[in-house]
ROVEXDREN-767440 format. One record per residue (C-alpha): residue number from 0; residue in one letter; x, y, z. Coordinates in Angstrom, 2 decimals. Each point is the difference from the previous one (the first is absolute). Example, Ala and Ser with C-alpha at 12.3 -4.5 7.8 and 13.67 -1.06 7.14 Angstrom:
<atoms>
ATOM     k   r      east     north        up
ATOM     0   a     12.30     -4.50      7.80
ATOM     1   s      1.37      3.44     -0.66
</atoms>
This chain:
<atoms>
ATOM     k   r      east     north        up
ATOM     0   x      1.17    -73.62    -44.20
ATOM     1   x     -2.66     -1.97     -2.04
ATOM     2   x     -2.88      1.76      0.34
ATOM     3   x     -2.20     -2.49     -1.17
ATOM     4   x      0.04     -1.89      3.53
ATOM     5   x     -2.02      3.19      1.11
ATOM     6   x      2.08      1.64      2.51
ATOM     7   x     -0.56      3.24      0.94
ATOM     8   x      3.49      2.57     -0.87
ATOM     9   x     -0.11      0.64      3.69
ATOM    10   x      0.93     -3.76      0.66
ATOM    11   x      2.81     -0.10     -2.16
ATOM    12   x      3.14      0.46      1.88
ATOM    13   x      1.38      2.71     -2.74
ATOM    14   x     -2.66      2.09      1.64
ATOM    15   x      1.08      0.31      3.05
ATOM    16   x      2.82      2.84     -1.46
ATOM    17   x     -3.12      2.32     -0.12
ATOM    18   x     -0.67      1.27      3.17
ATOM    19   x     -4.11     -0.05      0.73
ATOM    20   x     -1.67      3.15      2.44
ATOM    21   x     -2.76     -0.71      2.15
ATOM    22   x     -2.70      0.53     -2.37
ATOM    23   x     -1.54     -1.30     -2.79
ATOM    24   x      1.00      2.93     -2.32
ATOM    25   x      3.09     -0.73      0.67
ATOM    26   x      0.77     -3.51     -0.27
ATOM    27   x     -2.10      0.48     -3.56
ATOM    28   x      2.76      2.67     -0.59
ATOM    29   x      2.38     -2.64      0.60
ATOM    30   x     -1.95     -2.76     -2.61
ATOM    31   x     -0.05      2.96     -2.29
ATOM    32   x      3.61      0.61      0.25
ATOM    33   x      1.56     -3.05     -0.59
ATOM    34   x     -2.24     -1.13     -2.63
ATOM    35   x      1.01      3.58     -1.95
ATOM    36   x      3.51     -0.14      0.80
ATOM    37   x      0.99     -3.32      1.78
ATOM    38   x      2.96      0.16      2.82
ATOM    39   x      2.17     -2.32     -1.64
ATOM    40   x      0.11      2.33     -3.11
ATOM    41   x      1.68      3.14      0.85
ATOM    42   x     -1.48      2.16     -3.22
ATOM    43   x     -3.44     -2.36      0.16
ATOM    44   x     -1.65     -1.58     -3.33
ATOM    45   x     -1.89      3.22     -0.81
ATOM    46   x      1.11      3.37     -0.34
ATOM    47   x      0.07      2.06      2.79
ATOM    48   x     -1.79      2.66     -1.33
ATOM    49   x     -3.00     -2.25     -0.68
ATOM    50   x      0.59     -1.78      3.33
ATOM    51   x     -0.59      3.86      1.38
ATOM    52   x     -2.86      0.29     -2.47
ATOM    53   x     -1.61     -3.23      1.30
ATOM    54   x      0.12      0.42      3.58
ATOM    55   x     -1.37      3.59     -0.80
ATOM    56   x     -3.29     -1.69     -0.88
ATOM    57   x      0.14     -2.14      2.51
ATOM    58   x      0.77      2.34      2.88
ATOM    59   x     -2.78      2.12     -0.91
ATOM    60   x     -2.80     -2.52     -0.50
ATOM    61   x      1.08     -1.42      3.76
ATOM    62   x     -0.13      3.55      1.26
ATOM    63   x     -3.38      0.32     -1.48
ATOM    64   x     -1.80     -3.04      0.82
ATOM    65   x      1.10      0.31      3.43
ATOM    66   x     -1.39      3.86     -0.40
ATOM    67   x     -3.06     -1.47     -0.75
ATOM    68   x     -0.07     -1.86      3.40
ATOM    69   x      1.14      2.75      2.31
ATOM    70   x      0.18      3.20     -1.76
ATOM    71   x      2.00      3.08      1.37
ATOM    72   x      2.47      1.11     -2.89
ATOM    73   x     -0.52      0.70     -3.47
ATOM    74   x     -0.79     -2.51     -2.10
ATOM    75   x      2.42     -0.67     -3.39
ATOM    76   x     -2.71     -1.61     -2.73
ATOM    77   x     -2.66     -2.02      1.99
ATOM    78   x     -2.73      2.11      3.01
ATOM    79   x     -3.00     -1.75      0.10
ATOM    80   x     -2.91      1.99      1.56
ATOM    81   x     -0.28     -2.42      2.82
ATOM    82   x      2.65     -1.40      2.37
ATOM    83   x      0.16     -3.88      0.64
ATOM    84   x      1.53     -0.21      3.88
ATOM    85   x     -0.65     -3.52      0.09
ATOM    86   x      1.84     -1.07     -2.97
ATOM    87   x      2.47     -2.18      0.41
ATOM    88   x      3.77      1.92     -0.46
ATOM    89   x      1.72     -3.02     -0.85
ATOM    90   x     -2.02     -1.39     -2.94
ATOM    91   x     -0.14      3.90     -1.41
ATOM    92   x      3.47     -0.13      0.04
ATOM    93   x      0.27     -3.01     -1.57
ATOM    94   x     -2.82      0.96     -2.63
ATOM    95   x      1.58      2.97     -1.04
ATOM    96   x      3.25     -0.96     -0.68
ATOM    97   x     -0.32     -3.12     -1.36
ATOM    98   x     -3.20      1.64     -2.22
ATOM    99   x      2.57      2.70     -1.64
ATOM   100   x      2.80     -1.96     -0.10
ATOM   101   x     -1.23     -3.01     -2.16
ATOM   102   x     -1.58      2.58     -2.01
ATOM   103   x      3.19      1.48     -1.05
ATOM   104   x      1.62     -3.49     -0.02
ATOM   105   x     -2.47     -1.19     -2.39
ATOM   106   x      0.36      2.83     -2.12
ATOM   107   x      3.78      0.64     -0.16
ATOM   108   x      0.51     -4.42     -0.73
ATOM   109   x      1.67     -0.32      3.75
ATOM   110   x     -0.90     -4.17      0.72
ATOM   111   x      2.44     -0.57      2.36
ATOM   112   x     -1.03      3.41      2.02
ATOM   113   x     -3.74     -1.04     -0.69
ATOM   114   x      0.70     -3.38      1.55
ATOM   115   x      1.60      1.09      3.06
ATOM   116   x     -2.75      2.78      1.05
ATOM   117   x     -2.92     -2.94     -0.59
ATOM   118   x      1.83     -1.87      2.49
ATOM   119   x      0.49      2.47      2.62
ATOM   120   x     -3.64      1.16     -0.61
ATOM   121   x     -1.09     -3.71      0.72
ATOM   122   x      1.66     -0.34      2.78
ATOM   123   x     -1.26      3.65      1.14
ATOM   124   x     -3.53     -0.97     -0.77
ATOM   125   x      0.37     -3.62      1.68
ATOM   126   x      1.05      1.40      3.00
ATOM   127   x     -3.05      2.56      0.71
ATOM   128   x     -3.20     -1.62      1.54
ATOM   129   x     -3.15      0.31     -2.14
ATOM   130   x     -2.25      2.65      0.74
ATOM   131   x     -1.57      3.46     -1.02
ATOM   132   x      2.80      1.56      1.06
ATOM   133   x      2.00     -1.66     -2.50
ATOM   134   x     -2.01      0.30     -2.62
ATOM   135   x     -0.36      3.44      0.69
ATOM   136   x      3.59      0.24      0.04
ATOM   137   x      0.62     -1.52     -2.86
ATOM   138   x     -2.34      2.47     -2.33
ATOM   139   x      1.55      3.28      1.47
ATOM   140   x      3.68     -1.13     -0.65
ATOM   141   x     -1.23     -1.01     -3.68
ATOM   142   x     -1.98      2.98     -0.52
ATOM   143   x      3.02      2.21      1.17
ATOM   144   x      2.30     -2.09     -2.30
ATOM   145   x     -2.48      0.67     -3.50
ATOM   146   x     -0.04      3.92      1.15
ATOM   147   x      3.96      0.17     -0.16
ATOM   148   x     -0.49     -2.38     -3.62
ATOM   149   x     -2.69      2.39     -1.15
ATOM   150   x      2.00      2.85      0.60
ATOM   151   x      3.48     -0.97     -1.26
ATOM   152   x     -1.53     -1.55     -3.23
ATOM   153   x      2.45      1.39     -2.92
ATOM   154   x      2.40      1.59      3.10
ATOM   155   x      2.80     -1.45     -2.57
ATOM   156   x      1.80     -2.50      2.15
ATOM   157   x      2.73     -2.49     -2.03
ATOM   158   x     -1.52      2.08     -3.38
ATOM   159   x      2.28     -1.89     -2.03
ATOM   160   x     -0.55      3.00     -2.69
ATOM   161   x      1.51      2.97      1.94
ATOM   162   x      3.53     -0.82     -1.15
ATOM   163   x      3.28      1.70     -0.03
ATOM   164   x      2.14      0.42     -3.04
ATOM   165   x      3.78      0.76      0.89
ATOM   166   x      1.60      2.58     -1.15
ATOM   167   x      3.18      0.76     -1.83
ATOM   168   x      2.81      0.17      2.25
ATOM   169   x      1.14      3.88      0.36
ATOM   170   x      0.50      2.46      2.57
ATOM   171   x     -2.07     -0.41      3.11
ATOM   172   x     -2.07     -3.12     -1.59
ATOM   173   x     -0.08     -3.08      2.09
ATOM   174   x      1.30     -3.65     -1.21
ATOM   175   x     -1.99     -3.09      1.44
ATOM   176   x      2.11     -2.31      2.15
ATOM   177   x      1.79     -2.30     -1.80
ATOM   178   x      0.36     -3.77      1.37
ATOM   179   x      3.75     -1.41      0.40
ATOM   180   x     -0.52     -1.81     -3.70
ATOM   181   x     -0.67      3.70     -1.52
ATOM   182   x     -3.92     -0.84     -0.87
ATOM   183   x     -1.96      3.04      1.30
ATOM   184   x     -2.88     -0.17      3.02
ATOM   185   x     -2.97      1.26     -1.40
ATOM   186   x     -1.73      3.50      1.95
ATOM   187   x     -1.56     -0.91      2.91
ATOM   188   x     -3.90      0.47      0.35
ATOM   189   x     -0.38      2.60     -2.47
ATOM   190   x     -3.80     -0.41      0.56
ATOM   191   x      0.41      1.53      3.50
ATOM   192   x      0.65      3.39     -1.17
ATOM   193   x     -3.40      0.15     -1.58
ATOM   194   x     -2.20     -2.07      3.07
ATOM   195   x     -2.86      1.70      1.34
ATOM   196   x      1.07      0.80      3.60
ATOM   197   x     -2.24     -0.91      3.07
ATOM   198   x      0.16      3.39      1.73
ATOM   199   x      1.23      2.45     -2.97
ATOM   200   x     -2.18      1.33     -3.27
ATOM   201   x      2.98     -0.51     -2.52
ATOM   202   x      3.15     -2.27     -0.48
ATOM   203   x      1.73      3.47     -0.54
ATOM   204   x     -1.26      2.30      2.70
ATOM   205   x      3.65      0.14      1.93
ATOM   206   x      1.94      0.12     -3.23
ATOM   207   x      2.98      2.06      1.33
ATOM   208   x      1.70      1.48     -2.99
ATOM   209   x      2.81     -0.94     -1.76
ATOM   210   x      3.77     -1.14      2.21
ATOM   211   x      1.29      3.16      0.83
ATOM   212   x     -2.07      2.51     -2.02
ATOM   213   x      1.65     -0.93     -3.12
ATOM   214   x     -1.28      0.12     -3.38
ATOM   215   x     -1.66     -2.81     -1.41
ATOM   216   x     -2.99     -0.96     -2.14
ATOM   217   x     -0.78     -3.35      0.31
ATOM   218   x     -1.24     -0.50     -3.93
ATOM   219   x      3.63      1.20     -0.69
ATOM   220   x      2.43     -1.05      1.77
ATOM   221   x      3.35     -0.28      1.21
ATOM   222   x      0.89      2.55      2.78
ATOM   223   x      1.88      2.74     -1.18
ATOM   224   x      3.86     -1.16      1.55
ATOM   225   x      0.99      3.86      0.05
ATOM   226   x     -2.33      0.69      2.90
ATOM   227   x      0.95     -3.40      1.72
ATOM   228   x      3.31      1.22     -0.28
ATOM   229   x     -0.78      3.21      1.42
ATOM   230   x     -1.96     -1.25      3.08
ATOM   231   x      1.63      0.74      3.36
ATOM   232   x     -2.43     -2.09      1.46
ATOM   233   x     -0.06     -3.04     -2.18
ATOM   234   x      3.55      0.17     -0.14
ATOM   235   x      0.73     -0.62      3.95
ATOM   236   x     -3.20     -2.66      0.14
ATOM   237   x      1.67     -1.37     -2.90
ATOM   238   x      3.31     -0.29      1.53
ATOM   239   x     -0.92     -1.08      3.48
ATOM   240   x     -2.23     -2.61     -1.27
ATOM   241   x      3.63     -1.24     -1.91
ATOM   242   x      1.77      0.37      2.76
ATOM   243   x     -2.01     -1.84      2.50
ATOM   244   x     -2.23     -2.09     -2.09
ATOM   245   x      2.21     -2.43     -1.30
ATOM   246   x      0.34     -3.79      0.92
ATOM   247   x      4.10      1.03      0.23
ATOM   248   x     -0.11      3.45      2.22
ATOM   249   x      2.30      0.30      2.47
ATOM   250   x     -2.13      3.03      1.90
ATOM   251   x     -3.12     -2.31      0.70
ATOM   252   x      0.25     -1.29      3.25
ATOM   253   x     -0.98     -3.50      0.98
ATOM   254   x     -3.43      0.91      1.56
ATOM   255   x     -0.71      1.98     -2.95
ATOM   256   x      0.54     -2.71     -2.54
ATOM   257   x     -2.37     -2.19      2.66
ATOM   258   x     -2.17      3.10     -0.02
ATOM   259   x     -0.46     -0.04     -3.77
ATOM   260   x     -0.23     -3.48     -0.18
ATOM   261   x     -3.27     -0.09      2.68
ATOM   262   x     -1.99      2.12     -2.24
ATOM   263   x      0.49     -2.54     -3.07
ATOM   264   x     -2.71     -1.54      1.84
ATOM   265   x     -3.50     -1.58     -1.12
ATOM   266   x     -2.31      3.33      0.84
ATOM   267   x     -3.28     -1.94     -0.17
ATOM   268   x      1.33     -2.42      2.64
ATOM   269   x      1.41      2.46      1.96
ATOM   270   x     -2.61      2.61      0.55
ATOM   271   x     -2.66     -2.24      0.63
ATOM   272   x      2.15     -1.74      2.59
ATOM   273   x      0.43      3.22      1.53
ATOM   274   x     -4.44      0.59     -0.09
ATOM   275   x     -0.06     -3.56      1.49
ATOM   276   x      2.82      0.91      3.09
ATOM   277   x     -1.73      3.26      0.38
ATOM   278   x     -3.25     -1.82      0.56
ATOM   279   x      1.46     -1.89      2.42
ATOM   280   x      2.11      2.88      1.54
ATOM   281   x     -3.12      2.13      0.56
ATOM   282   x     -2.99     -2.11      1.03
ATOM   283   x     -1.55      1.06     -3.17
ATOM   284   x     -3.47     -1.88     -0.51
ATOM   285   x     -1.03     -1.40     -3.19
ATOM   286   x     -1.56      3.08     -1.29
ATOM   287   x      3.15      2.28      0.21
ATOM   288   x      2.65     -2.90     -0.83
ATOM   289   x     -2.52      0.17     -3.45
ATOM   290   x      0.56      3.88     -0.26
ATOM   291   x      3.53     -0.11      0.79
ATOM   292   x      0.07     -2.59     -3.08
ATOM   293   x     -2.16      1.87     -2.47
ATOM   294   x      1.45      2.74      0.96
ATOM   295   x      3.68     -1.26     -0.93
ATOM   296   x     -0.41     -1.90     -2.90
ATOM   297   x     -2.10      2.27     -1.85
ATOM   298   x      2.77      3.15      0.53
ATOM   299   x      2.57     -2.67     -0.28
ATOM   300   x     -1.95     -0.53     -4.07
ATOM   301   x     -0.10      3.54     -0.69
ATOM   302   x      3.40      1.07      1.40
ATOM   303   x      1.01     -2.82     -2.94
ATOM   304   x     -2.16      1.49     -2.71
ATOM   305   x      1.64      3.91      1.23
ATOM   306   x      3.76     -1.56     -0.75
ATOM   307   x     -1.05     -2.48     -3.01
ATOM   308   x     -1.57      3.64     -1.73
ATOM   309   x      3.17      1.89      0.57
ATOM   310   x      2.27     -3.03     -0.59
ATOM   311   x     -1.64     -0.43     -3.50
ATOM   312   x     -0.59      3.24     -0.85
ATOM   313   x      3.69      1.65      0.50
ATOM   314   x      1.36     -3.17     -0.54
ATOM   315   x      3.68      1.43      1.80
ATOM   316   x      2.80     -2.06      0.06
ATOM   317   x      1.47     -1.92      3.00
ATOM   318   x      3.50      1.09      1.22
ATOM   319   x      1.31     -3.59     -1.67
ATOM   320   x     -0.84      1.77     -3.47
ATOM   321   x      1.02      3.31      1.22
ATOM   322   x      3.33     -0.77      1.05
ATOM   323   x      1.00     -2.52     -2.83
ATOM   324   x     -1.14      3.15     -2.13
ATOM   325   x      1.75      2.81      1.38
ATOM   326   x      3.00      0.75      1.77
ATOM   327   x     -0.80      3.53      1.75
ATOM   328   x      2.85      0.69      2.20
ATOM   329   x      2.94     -2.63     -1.74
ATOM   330   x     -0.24     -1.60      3.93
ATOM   331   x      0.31     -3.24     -1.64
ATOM   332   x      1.40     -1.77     -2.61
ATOM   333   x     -2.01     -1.53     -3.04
ATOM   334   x      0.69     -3.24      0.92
ATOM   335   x     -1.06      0.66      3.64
ATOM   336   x     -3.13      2.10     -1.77
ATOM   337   x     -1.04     -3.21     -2.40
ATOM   338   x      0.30     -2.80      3.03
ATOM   339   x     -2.10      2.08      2.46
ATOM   340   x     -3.07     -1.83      1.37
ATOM   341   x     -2.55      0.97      2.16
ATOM   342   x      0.82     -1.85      4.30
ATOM   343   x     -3.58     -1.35     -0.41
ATOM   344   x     -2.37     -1.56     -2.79
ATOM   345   x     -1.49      2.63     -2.32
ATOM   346   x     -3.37     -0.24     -1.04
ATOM   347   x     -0.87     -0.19     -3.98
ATOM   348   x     -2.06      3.54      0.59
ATOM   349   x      1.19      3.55     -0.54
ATOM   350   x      1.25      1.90      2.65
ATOM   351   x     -2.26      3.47      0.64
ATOM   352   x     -1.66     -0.05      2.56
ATOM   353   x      1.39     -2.59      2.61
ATOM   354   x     -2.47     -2.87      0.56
ATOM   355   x      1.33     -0.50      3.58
ATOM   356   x      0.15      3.13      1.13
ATOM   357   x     -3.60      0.85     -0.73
ATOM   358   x     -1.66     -3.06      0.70
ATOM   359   x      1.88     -0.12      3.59
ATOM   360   x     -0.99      3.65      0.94
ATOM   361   x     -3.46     -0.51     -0.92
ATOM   362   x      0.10     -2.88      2.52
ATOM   363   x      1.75      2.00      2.32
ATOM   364   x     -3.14      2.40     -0.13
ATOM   365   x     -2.14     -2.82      0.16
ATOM   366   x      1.25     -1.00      3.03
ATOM   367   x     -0.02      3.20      1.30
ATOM   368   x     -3.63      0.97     -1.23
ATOM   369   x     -1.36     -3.49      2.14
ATOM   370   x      2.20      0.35      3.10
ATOM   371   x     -0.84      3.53      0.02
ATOM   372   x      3.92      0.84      0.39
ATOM   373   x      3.19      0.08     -1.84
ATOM   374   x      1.81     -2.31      2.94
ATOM   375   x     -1.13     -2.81     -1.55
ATOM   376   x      1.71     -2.51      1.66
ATOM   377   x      0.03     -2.94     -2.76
ATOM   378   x      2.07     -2.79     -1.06
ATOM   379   x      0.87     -0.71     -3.38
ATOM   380   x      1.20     -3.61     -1.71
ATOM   381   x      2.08     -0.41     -3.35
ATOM   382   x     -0.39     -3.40     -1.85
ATOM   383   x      3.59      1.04     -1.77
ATOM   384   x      2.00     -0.13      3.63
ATOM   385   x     -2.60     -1.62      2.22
ATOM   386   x      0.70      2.76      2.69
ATOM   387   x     -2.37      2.30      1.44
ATOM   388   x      0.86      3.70      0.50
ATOM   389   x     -1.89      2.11      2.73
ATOM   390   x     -1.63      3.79     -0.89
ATOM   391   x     -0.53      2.08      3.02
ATOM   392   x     -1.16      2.86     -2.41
ATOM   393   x     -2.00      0.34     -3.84
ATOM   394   x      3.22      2.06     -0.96
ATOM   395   x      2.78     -2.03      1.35
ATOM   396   x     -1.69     -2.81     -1.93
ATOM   397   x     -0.27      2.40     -3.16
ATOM   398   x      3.58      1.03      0.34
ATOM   399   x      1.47     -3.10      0.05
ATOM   400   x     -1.79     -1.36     -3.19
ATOM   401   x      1.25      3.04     -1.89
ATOM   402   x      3.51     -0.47      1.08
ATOM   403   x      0.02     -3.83     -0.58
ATOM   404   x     -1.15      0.54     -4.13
ATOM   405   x      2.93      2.40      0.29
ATOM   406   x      2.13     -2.89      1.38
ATOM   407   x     -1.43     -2.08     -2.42
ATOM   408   x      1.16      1.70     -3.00
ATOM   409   x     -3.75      0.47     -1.71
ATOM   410   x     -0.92      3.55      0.96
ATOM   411   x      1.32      3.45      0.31
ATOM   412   x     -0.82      2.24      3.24
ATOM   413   x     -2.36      2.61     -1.77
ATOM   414   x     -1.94     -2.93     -1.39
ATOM   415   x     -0.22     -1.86      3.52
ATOM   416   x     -1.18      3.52      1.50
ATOM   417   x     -3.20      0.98     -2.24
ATOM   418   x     -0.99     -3.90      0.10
ATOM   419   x     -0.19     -0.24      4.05
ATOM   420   x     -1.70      4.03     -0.60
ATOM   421   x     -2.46     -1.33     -2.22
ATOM   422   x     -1.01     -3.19      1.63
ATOM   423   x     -0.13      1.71      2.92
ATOM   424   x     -2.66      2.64     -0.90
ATOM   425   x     -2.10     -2.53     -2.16
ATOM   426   x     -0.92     -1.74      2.90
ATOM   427   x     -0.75      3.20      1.88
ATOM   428   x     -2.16      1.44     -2.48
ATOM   429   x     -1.73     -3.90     -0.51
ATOM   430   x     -0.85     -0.42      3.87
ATOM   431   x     -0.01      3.25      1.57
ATOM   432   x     -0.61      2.23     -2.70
ATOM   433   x     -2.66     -2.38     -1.93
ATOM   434   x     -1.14     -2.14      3.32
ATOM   435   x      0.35     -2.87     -1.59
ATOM   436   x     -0.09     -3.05      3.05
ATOM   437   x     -1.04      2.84      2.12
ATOM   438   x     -2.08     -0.43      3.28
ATOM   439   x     -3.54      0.66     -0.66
ATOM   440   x     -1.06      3.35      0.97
ATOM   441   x     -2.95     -1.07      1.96
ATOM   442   x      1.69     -3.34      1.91
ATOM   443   x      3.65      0.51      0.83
ATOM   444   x      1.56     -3.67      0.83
ATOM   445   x      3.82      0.87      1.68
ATOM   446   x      2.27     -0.41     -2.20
ATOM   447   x      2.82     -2.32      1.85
ATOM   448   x     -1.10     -1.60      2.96
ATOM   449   x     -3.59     -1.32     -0.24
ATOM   450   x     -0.59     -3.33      1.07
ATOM   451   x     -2.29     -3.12     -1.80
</atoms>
């Protein structure tokens, strides 16, 4: 598209692959999605990790300018003393997201993301009659937007000067993927590890320990390959990872490879899909799509700063490394050993604790914690298979992503079970145990089914 004819995204026909709700936080959603992560790129421009960390911002300055207008929950950075029920919704919307977005443009050197939001915003702004309502409008969503600046100023994001250095191969010690001409892919995001979460006091508060309970310091490393040796546990989530995990296994059915190959997916495009069809699903108003979204994004952001701490601080190996490494139970042959890859791509990242696994079951609890029940009832899109898979339940839906990095070849069980654990109660102890996005003690709004 040239988008110096003017044209709002929404015109372009690309656009129509983004489903829009019935609201204006949703369709802004939408804008917000494809300009992060466009549809015709299946891993987007930016990382998703700063994808998550953007819409974080965003979803919480919507949620609080719209606060500001109605009130009844808790608000996340922005209460003014006085409520504004004349404002207009759609140009504090509008205000706040295009207000914290083209601040964080500006300052990370994003043009082409700058460029698109102005237009959208435009065409936002074009389309609202003058009047006080807009005006008023306009200043809540800004205001909203500089509380959620004010407060994340030095929060870390893309700190180009939180590094990782690689270590020495040995024992235990993960190897970054290498591409198919042998030239290595640097770590992933270290900066993530060390972000200042939305709705935690430290980067390290669910550090879980080291893989296994073995011994390991990391100032000196490698792991000590006695004790992996001597690991009943590691050695059967070692060997069924082998065994099932590989792009040639003959015990992987069909629907499992399809299985593992769904939950390659892009996770920024796919869980905000899922807010959008939820939305839609559930009559939600403008008000609760915005929690829903604030909600998600910012546990989706601090589910990624959990794993990125433990991936970076244990820095475990993947079962590639593993099994090229070792040969356990003499099952196969070195040859077989040396050739064996991973059924799906492998991320350049270590592998303790699994990304997926958290980040889904803290979603899964998300879900849960807004419909107010564990039949949650959602569908969920890959970008990798263009399918969409159905969840009747939050642990059917956790289940299956452990299983499918098993499939996959990146994970081993235990690994897969303390990640869904941990995202899990994160998110409980973030909106039921801390209230954050909580309904206001004093005005209760319901939670699924008002109308407006």
């Amino acid at each position: 598209m040239n988008y110096g004819e003017g044209l709002s995204y929404l015109s372009h026909p690309n656009y129509a692959n983004v489903p829009l709700a019935v609201n204006v936080v949703s369709d802004w959603n939408a804008i917000v999605q494809e300009i992060l992560q466009p549809t015709s790129m299946m891993m987007g421009g930016i990382s998703m990790a700063t994808a998550f960390v953007y819409f974080g911002y965003t979803q919480a300055a919507v949620y609080d300018a719209l606060l500001a207008i109605e009130g009844g929950y808790r608000p996340y950075a922005y209460s003014p003393a006085v409520k504004e029920p004349t404002a207009s919704r759609e140009a504090a919307v509008a205000a706040a997201t295009y207000t914290v977005l083209s601040y964080y443009f500006n300052l990370h050197g994003l043009a082409h993301e700058l460029m698109m939001l102005q237009i959208e915003y435009d065409a936002a702004l074009a389309a609202i009659p003058a009047s006080p309502e807009k005006v008023a409008g306009l200043a809540i969503g800004q205001a909203a937007a500089n509380a959620i600046i004010t407060l994340r100023i030095g929060d870390g994001v893309l700190d180009l000067t939180e590094t990782y250095t690689v270590l020495p191969s040995g024992p235990g010690i993960w190897e970054p993927t290498k591409k198919p001409d042998g030239t290595i892919v640097p770590p992933v995001d270290p900066w993530m590890a060390t972000l200042k979460p939305f709705l935690r006091t430290n980067p390290d508060d669910y550090r879980p320990g080291t893989p296994y309970g073995f011994t390991y310091d990391p100032a000196t490393p490698p792991y000590d390959a006695t004790e992996l040796a001597a690991s009943a546990a590691y050695q059967a989530d070692f060997a069924e990872t082998r065994d099932w995990g590989g792009a040639m296994s003959s015990l992987r059915t069909p629907d499992q490879t399809a299985i593992a190959n769904f939950w390659t997916t892009n996770m920024v495009i796919q869980v905000n899909d899922a807010y959008r069809k939820v939305a839609i699903n559930r009559n939600l108003d403008r008000l609760q799509t915005a929690r829903l979204m604030a909600m998600g994004n910012t546990v989706a952001a601090d589910s990624l700063v959990l794993t990125f701490d433990s991936k970076y601080t244990y820095s475990f190996w993947r079962p590639i490394t593993a099994i090229r490494h070792t040969n356990m139970d003499g099952t196969y042959s070195e040859t077989e050993l040396n050739t064996w890859m991973p059924a799906v791509m492998m991320p350049s990242f270590p592998e303790y604790v699994t990304g997926h696994s958290s980040f889904m079951s803290a979603q899964a609890e998300v879900f849960t914690q807004f419909l107010g029940t564990d039949q949650i009832e959602i569908d969920l899109i890959s970008t990798a298979t263009a399918t969409t898979r159905h969840y009747t339940t939050a642990q059917q839906l956790r289940d299956e992503v452990g299983n499918a990095r098993i499939w996959g070849g990146l994970h081993y069980r235990s690994s897969n079970v303390l990640a869904e654990a941990l995202g899990k109660q994160f998110v409980i102890d973030a909106l039921v145990v801390n209230g954050n996005f909580a309904p206001d003690p004093v005005i209760f709004l319901p939670l699924i089914f008002g109308g407006g």
